[in-house]
N, C-alpha and C positions, 0 to 999 in steps of 0.2 A: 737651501732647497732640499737636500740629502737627505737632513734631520726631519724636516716637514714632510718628507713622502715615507718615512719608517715609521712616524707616528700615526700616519695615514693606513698604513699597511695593518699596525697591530691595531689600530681601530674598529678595523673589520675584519680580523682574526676574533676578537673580543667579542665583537657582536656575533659570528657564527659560531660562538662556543658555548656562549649563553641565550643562543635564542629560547625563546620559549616556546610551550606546547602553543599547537594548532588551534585554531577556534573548533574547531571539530573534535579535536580531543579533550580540548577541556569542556565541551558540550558532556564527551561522554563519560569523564570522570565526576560531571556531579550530578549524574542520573542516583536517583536514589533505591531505584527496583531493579533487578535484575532485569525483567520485560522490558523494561525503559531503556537500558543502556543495550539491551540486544536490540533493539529497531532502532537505535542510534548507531552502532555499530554496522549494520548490516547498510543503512542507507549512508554514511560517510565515510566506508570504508577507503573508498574514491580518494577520497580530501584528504585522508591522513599525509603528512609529509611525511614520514620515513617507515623504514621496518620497524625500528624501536617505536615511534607513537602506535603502531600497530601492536605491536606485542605490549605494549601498556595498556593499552583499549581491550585484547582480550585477556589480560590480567586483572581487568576492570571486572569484567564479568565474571571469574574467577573468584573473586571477592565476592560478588554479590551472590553470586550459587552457593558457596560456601557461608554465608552468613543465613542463607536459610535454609541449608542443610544440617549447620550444626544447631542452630536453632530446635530441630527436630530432634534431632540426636539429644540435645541436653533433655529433652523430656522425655525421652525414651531412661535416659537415665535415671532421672529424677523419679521414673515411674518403678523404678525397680525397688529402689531402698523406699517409698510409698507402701509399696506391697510388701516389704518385709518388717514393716513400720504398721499395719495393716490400715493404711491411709486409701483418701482415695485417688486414685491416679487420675492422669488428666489425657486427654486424643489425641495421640500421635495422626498426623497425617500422614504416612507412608507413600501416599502416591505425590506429593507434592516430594519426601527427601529422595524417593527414588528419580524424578526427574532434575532436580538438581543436582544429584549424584553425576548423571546423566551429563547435564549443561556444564556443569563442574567441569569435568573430564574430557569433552570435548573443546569446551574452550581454552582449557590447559594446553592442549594439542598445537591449539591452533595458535598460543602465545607462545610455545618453544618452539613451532617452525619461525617466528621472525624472529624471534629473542638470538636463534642459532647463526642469526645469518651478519655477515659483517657489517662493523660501523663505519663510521664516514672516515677512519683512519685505516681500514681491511682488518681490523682484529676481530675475533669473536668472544665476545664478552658478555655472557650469557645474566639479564640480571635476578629472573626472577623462575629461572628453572631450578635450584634447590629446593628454596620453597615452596613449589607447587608440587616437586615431586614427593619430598615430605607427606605434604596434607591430602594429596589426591589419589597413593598407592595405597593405602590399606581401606579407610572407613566406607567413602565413595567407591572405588571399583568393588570391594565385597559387597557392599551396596548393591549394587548391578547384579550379582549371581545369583541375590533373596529377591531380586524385584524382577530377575526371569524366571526363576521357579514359580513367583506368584503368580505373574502375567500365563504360564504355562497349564496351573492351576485353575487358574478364570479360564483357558481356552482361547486366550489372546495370543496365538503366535508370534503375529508380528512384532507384537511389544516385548515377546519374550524374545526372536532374534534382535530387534535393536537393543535390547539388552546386553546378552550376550556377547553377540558380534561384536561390540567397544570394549566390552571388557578383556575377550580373546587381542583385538587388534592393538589395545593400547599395551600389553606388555611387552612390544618390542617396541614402543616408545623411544626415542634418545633418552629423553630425561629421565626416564624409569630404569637406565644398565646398570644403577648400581645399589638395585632396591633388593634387598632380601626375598626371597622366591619359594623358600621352602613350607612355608604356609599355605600356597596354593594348590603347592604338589596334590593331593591327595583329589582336590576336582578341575585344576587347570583343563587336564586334556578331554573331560567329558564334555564341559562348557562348551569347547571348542568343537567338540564332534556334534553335538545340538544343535551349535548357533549353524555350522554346514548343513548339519541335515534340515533347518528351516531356509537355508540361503537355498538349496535343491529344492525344497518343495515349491518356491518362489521363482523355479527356472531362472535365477542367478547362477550359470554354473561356474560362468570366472569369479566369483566369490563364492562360490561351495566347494570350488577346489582348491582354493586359497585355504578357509579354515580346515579343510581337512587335512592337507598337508601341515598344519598347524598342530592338530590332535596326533596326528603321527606320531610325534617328536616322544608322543608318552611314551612306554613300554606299557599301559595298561592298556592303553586306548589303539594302540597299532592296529592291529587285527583289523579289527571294529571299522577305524579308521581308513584304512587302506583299500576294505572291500568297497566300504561307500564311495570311495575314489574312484575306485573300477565301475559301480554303478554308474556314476556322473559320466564318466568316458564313454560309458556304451549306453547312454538312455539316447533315444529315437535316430536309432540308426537303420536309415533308410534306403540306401544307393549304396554301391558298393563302393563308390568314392569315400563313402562315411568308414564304411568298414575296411579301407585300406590305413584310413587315418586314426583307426580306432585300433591299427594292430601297431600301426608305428607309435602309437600314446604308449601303448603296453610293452613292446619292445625296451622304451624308453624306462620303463617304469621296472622293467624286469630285471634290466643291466643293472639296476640301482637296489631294488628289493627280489633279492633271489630266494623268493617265496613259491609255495605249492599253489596257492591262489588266486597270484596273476602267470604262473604258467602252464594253466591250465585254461585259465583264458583265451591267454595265448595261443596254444594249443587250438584250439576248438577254434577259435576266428581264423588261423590260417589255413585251415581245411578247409573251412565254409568256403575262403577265397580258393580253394584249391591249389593251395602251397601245403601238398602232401608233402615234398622231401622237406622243408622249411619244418614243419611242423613235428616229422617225425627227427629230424636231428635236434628238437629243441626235449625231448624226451631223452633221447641218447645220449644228449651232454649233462640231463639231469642224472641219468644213471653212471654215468662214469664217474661222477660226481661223488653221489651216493647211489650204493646199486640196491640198494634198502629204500628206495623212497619208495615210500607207497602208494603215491599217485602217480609219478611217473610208470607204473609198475603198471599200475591197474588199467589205466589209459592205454598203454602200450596192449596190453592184453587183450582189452576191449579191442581197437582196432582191426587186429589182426582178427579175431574170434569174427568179426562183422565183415572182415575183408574173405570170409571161407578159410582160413590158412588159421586150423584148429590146432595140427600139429605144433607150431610158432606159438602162439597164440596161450598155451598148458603152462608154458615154465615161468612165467611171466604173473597168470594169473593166481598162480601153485603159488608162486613167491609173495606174491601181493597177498596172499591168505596168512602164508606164514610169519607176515610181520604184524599185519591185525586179525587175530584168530578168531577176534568176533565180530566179523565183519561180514553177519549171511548174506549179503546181496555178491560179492565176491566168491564166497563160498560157491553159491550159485553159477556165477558163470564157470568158474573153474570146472564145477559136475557138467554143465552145458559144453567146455570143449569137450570134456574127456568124452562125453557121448556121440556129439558130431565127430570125433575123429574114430571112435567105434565106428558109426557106419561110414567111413569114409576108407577102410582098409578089408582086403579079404581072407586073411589069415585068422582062423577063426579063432585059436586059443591065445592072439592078442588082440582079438575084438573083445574077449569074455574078460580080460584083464582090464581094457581103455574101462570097458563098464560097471568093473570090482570100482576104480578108482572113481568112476564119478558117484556113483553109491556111496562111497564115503565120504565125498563133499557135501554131494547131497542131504546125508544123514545131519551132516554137521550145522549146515543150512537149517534144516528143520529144528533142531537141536536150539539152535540161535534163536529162531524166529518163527514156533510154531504157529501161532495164526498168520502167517503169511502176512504180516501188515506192512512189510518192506520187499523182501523178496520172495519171489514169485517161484517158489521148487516145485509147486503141485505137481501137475505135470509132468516133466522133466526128468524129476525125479520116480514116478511111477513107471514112462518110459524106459526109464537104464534096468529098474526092477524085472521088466516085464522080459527086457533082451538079455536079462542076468539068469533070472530063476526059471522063465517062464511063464506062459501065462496062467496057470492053473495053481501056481506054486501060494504056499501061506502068505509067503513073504510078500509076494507082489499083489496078492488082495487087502494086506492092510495097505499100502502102500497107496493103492486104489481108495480105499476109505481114506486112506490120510489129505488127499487133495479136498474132502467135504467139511 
């Protein structure tokens, strides 16, 4: 009886080691189109018995994209030594390999999420992610970056972010960490700064701050990338609720990129809320920092210059000139203290001094930016002339003219 219940046992050990595919899967392995096995796929996905008939079903389709992908491609080839052969070449269809680039690549995706996940024993024994990541990293995903420049070309946005957008998302793939990346360098992080700024025009912002955090990663595209981050943060802030939340984003964002860009942001939304000391201690730790940044400098300056307190308001803006020397709009305010704190004192032969000094801001100013198409010294300038020389004086009549 012993004997007969072990043979009973490895009988149906036998039988669950060798069952076969599903009716459902093998419906979908002998579809012969790609079309065919993707509406077989999408309506029995149900029925599959396990992860792995799943990840066979989308390596099915994997097959089929890629057989008329390369399809395309070999005449793509074929049409080059054609033309150097001076033959005649034959019609690529482009938009057919771009979309299978496309189905390729996403049903890769979705064949290494089961392929990764354990067998009926808890191993994970992955069968068919070398090979896809092989054939799917280079042809097909560069694929996608010429069939979003076209689609961008035509005017078709959208087709240029679903473009992009896969090609940005699938490099952090699992199956793609141990694929060479240095081919991409050179447009990886713009792709990604596009595909965001189509995900933002699309008011998707949790996916346009997802690729933009992405483009970040460059060193070319940081900048770039960063600001449009700040953009997304603060587009339609309405309630002060939003703008409480829009300065804790930036906080957040600040601690981590201690940039002139988002602390200036910064800056400026915690005034609006009226966290003056918040705001002016996020300046004073940039300065102790560095006592040379020049926008912590300039900001600092401006404030004080708007708060009345001209005297504060000089050393600050002095400074900030002397780090960017061609900066007339700075120029400017610096000649604007020096003269509000002229009239703001009654000692006369250091009123004639505050207005030698802003005279030569001012000059400098003009000097920079003679048509006035940025900063505004007409004026200002003619003023400090007029309590310098007087008003009948040469100097303060071209001075006069010089504001026309």
């Amino acid at each position: 009886m012993k004997k007969l219940f072990v043979m009973a046992a490895m009988m149906v050990a036998s039988a669950t080691a060798f069952a076969g595919d599903s009716d459902a899967l093998k419906a979908i392995l002998k579809a012969k189109t790609y079309a065919e096995a993707e509406a077989l796929v999408k309506s029995n996905l149900g029925s599959l018995a396990s992860d792995a008939e799943k990840a066979k079903a989308y390596n099915k389709l994997v097959d089929l994209a890629m057989a008329q992908f390369d399809a395309q491609s070999t005449i793509q080839t074929e049409n080059q030594l054609a033309k150097q052969m001076g033959k005649e070449e034959k019609p690529v269809d482009t938009k057919l390999m771009s979309e299978m680039a496309y189905n390729a690549l996403v049903a890769g995706l979705e064949c290494d999420k089961y392929d990764q996940k354990p067998n009926e024993k808890g191993k994970v024994a992955p069968k068919f992610a070398s090979k896809n990541a092989q054939r799917l990293w280079l042809a097909p995903r560069n694929t996608l970056v010429n069939a979003g420049q076209d689609a961008l070309t035509a005017k078709d946005n959208a087709s240029a972010r679903k473009y992009w957008q896969l090609f940005t998302e699938s490099d952090a793939a699992p199956m793609f960490k141990a694929q060479d990346r240095e081919a991409q360098k050179p447009f990886f992080g713009q792709v990604a700064r596009f595909a965001a700024i189509f995900a933002y025009q699309d008011k998707d912002m949790a996916k346009a701050l997802e690729l933009a955090d992405v483009a970040m990663k460059d060193p070319e595209e940081y900048e770039n990338a960063l600001n449009l981050k700040l953009e997304i943060l603060g587009d339609g802030l309405k309630t002060k609720d939003d703008s409480v939340k829009y300065a804790e984003n930036l906080k957040g964002i600040y601690a981590e990129h201690k940039v002139n860009g988002v602390m200036e942001k910064l800056y400026n939304v915690l005034l609006g809320l009226g966290n003056d000391a918040e705001a002016n201690k996020i300046l004073d730790d940039a300065l102790a920092k560095d006592p040379n940044n020049f926008v912590a400098l300039a900001d600092k300056g401006l404030a004080l210059l708007q708060a009345n307190k001209a005297s504060e308001a000089i050393p600050y803006l002095k400074k900030a000139f002397e780090v960017k020397p061609d900066n007339a709009i700075i120029a400017t305010y610096a000649g604007t203290a020096y003269s509000v704190e002229a009239q703001n004192i009654e000692d006369a032969a250091k009123k004639k001094e505050l207005y030698k000094q802003a005279i030569d801001m001012f000059d400098k100013a003009k000097q920079l930016d003679p048509d006035m198409l940025q900063a505004k010294w007409g004026y200002n300038r003619y003023n400090a002339y007029y309590n310098y020389y007087g008003e009948n004086a040469a100097e303060t009549k071209q001075a006069e003219q010089d504001m026309h």
